[in-house]
Every structure is written in structure tokens, then in C-alpha cells.
C-alpha positions in Angstrom: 84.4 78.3 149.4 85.1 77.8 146.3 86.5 81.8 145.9 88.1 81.1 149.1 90.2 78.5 147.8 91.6 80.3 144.6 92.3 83.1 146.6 94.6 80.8 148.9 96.0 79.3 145.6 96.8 82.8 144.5 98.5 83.9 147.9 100.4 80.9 147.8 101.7 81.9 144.1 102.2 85.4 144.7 104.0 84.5 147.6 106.1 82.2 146.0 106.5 85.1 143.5 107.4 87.7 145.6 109.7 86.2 148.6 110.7 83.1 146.4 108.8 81.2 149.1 108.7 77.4 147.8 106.9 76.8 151.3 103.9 79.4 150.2 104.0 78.2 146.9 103.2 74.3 148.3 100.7 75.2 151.0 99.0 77.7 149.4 98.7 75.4 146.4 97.9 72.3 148.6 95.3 73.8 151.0 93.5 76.4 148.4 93.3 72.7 146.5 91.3 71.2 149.4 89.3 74.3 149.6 88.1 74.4 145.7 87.1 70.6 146.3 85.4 70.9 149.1 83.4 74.1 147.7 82.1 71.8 145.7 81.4 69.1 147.2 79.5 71.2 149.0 77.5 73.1 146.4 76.8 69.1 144.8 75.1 68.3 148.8 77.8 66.5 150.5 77.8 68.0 154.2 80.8 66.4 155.3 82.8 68.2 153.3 82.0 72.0 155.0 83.9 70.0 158.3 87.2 69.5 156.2 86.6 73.0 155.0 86.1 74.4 158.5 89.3 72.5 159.4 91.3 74.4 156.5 89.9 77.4 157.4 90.6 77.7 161.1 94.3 76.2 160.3 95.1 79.2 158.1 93.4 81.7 160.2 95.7 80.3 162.9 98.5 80.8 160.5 97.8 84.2 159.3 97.0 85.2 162.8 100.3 84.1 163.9 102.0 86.2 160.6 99.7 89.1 161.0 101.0 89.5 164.9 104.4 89.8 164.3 104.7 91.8 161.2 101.6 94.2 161.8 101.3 94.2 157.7 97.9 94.0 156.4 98.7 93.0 153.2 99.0 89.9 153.1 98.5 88.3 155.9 95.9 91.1 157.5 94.0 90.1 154.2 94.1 86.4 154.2 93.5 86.4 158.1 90.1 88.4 157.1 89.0 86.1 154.8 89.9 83.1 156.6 88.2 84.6 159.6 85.1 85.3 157.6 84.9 81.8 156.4 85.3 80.4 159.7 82.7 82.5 160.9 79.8 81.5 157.9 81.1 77.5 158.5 80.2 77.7 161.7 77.1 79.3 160.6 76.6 76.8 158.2 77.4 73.8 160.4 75.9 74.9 163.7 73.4 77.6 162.8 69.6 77.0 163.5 68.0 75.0 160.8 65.1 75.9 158.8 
């Protein structure tokens, strides 16, 4: 999660880089934020945060999905909707998976 987030941090700056995007710049920053403290949170035990995690993640796969559909580019938001879609998927895993 924690790679997650820097990659959304990252976006968010190339983003704001690229298309002068304030609005990537701030969500990116804000959400990829979230994302690096609830990495680890979770690598220190604390389950609760892999929910808030989960709820970032499905937010920005909904976002990139959305991006993705109308431009057809996969760079960036074919990338980002990968990754977001992966780390839904492992959450979920995580969260809801069978228990050893």
C-alpha cells in the first residue's frame, strides 16, 4: 500500500506537471497521502486501516475507470486504473479472504 500511495502522489505531480492540473496535483497529493498512512498503519497491525485503504482504492479505480473510458489512453489512466484495480482486488483478499 505503501508503493501504491507514492505512485498516486507521483501521478498527481506528473499530472500537475504535464496538463498544469492543480486538481491532480491536490488529489493525487491528498489521496496517495492517505494511502502511505494507511500502508502503514497496516504493516504496524492496525486492521482498520486496510477499510480506509480499500475505500481510497475503489474511489480512484472509479475515477480512472471513468478517465480511461473516454480517452482510451493507457497511459495514465489505463496504468493507474491497473494498479488501483489490483489493490482493490488484494484488499479484498486481505479483508474478506479465508483466514489461516
Amino acid at each position: 500500500m505503501v508503493i501504491y500511495g507514492i505512485f498516486v502522489i507521483l501521478g498527481g505531480f506528473i499530472g500537475y506537471l504535464q496538463a498544469k492540473s492543480r486538481a491532480s496535483l491536490i488529489a493525487g497529493g491528498i489521496s496517495g497521502a492517505v494511502l502511505l498512512v494507511s500502508g502503514i498503519l497496516m504493516l504496524q497491525g492496525t486492521a482498520e486501516a486496510a477499510y480506509l485503504a480499500l475505500l481510497v482504492a475503489v474511489t480512484l479505480t472509479g475515477l480512472f475507470a471513468r478517465r480511461f473510458a473516454g480517452k482510451r489512453k493507457f497511459m495514465p489512466s489505463g496504468l493507474m486504473l491497473s494498479l488501483s484495480l489490483l489493490m482493490v482486488l488484494v484488499l479484498i483478499v486481505r479483508l474478506f479472504g479465508p483466514r489461516s
